[in-house]
C-alpha positions in Angstrom: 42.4 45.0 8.4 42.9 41.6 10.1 43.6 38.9 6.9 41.6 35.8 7.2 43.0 32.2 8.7 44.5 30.5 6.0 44.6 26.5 6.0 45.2 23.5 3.6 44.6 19.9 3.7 43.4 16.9 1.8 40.2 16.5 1.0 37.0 14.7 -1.8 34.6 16.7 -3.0 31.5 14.4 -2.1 28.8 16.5 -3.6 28.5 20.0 -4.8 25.3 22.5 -5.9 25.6 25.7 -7.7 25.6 29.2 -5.9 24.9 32.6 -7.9 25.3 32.9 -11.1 29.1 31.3 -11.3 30.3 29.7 -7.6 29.3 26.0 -6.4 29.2 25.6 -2.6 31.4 21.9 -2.0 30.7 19.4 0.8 33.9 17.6 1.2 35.4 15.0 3.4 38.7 14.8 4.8 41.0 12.6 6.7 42.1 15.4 8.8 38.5 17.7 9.1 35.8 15.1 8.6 32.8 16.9 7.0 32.7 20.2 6.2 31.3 23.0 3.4 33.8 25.2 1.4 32.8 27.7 -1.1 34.6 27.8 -4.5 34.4 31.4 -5.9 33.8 31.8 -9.3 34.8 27.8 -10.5 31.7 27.9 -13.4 33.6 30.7 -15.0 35.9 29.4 -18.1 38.6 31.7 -17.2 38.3 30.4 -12.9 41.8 29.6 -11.8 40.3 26.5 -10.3 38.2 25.1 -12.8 39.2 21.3 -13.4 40.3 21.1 -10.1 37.2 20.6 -8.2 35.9 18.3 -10.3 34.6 14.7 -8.6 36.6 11.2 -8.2 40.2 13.2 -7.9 41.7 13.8 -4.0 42.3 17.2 -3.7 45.2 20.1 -1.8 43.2 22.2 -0.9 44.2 25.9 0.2 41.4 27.2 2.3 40.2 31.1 3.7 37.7 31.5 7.0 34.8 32.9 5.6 31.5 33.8 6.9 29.8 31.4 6.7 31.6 28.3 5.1 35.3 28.6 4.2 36.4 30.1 0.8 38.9 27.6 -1.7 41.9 29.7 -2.8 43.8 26.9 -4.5 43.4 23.3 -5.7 46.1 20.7 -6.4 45.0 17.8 -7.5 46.9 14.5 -5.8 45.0 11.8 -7.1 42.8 11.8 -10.3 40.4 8.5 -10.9 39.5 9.4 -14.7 38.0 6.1 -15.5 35.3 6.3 -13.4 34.0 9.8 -15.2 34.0 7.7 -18.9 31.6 4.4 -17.4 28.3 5.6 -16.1 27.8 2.6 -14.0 30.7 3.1 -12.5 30.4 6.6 -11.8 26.9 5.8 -10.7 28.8 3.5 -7.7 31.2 5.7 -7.2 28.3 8.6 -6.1 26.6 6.4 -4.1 29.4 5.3 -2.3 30.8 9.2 -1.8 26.8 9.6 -0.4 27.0 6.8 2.0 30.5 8.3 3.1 29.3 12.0 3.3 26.3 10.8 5.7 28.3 8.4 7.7 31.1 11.4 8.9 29.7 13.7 11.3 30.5 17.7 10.6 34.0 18.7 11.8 34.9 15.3 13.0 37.8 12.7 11.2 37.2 9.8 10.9 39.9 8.5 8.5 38.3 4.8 8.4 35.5 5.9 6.6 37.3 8.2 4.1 39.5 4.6 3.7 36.6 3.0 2.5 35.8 5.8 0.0 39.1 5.6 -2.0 39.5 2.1 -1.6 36.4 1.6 -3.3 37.0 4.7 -6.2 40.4 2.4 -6.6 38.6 -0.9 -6.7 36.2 0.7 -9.9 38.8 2.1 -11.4 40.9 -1.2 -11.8 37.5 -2.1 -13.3 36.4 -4.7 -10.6 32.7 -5.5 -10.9 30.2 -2.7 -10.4 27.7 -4.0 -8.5 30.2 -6.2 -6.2 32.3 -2.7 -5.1 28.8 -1.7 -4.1 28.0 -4.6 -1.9 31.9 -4.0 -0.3 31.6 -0.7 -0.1 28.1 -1.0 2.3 29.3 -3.6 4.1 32.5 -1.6 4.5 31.1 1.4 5.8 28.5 -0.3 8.2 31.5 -1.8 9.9 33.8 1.5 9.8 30.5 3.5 11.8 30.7 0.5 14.4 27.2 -1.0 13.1 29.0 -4.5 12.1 26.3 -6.9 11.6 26.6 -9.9 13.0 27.4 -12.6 10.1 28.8 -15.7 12.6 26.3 -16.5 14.8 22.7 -16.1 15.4 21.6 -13.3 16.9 19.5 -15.3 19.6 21.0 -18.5 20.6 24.6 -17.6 19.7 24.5 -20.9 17.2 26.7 -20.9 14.3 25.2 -21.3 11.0 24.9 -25.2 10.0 26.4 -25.6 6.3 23.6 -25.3 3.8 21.2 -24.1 6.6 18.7 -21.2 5.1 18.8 -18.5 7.9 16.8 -15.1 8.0 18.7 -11.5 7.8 17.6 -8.9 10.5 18.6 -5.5 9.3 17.1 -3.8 12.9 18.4 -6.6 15.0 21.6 -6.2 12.7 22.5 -9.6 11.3 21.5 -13.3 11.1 19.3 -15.3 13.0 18.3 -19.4 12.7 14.8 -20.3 11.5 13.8 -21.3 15.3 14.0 -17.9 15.8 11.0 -15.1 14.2 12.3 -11.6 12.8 13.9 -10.9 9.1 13.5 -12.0 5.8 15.0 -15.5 4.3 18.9 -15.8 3.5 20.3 -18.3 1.7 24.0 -20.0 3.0 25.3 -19.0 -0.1 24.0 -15.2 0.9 25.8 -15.7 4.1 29.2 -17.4 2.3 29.2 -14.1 0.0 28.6 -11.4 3.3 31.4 -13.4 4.9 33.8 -13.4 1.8 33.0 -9.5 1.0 33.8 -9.2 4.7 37.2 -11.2 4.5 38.2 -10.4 1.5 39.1 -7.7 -1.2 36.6 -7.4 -4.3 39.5 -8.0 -6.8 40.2 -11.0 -5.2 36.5 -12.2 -5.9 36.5 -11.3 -9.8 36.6 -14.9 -10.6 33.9 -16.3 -8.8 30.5 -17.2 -10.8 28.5 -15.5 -8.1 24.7 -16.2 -9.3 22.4 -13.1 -9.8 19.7 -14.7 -7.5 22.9 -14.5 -4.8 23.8 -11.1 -5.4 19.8 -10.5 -5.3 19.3 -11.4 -1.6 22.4 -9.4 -0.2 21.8 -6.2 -2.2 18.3 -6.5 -0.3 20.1 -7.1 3.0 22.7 -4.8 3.0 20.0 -1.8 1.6 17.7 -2.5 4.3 20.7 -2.1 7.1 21.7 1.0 5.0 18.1 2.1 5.0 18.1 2.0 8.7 21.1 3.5 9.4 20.0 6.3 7.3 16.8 6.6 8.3 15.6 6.6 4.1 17.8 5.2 1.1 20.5 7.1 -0.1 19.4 10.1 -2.9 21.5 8.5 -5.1 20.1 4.8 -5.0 17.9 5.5 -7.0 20.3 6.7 -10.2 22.3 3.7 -9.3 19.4 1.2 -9.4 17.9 3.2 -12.9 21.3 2.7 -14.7 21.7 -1.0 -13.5 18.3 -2.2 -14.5 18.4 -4.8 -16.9 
């Protein structure tokens, strides 16, 4: 009898559903893989050897069998463990959506470490306790940059013009960016819209903490950036919508 390929490497367990009575079939992401599904045998059963260890937020060694179908998990040894996230539901709520946007951005099989980059730089950034809603606004724009859909944030779209101070532009999420009001095609953004895209762009939330950014602000760039998401997606993330209940004033 021929034993099966053995393998291990790093990986996230980005979202999981249950198989049979006591296995979960994983979809992870890994530096070294990109996308791929493993099957954990036996991990809802209290005496499984790997129990804990597939649990979400936590970076994972992962020992891995060829199987069939998907690839069977033989061991788990957890390397990095972000607990706080798992005891703040708004920040686990983030911290979902963000592993969602990540999961649909890498392509099955295919590394792409830039994008898992953004994934634990942003489960670091909630775990230090940085605002909620401004790791999700980095984390977007973040990922629409790693999958080489930058928008455009310095010029107009049309004439190439750089935004006057103070000058209301309009956001295009098709187009992907900002045009002048000469110019037809998005909604209205403010300069101080723009000023926060740029900074979230340039800079590291932590960095941001002390800013008094107003709500109406962080209004018109969670619009933006969800309709670019939107598109680039084809439909709003599956977990938007657990993000937006919890948030809800």
């Amino acid at each position: 009898m021929t034993a099966r390929r053995t393998t291990s490497l790093t990986a996230v367990v980005t979202s999981r559903f249950r198989l049979g009575e006591a296995d979960r079939v994983l979809t992870l992401v890994s530096p070294d893989r990109g996308k791929f599904k493993a099957i954990a045998k036996g991990v809802r059963k209290p005496t499984s050897r790997l129990g804990g260890g597939v649990e979400p937020f936590a970076e994972l060694s992962l020992g891995l069998a060829a199987g069939r179908t998907f690839d069977v998990v033989t061991q788990v040894r957890p390397l990095r463990v972000w607990l706080g996230l798992r005891s703040r539901l708004q920040s686990a709520a983030v911290a979902w959506y963000v592993a969602e946007l990540v999961e649909r951005a890498t392509s099955e099989e295919q590394p792409d470490p830039a994008l898992y980059a953004v994934l634990l730089r942003a489960w670091d950034l909630l775990e230090s306790e940085a605002p909620d809603m401004l790791v999700a606004r980095w984390a977007e724009l973040a990922l629409l940059d790693a999958a080489g859909e930058a928008p455009q944030l310095d010029a107009c779209l049309d004439c190439a013009r750089p935004p006057l101070a103070g000058e209301t532009l309009r956001w295009d999420a098709e187009a992907g960016g900002i045009r002048c009001v000469a110019h037809p095609g998005g909604d209205e953004l403010s300069s101080s819209a723009l000023r926060l895209l740029r900074a979230l762009r340039r800079y590291a939330p932590e960095e941001m903490v002390a800013l008094r950014i107003p709500a109406a602000v962080m209004q018109e760039i969670n619009r933006a950036l969800r309709d670019s998401i939107r598109l680039l997606y084809g439909s709003d993330p599956r977990s938007r919508s657990f993000l937006d209940e919890v948030t809800r004033p």
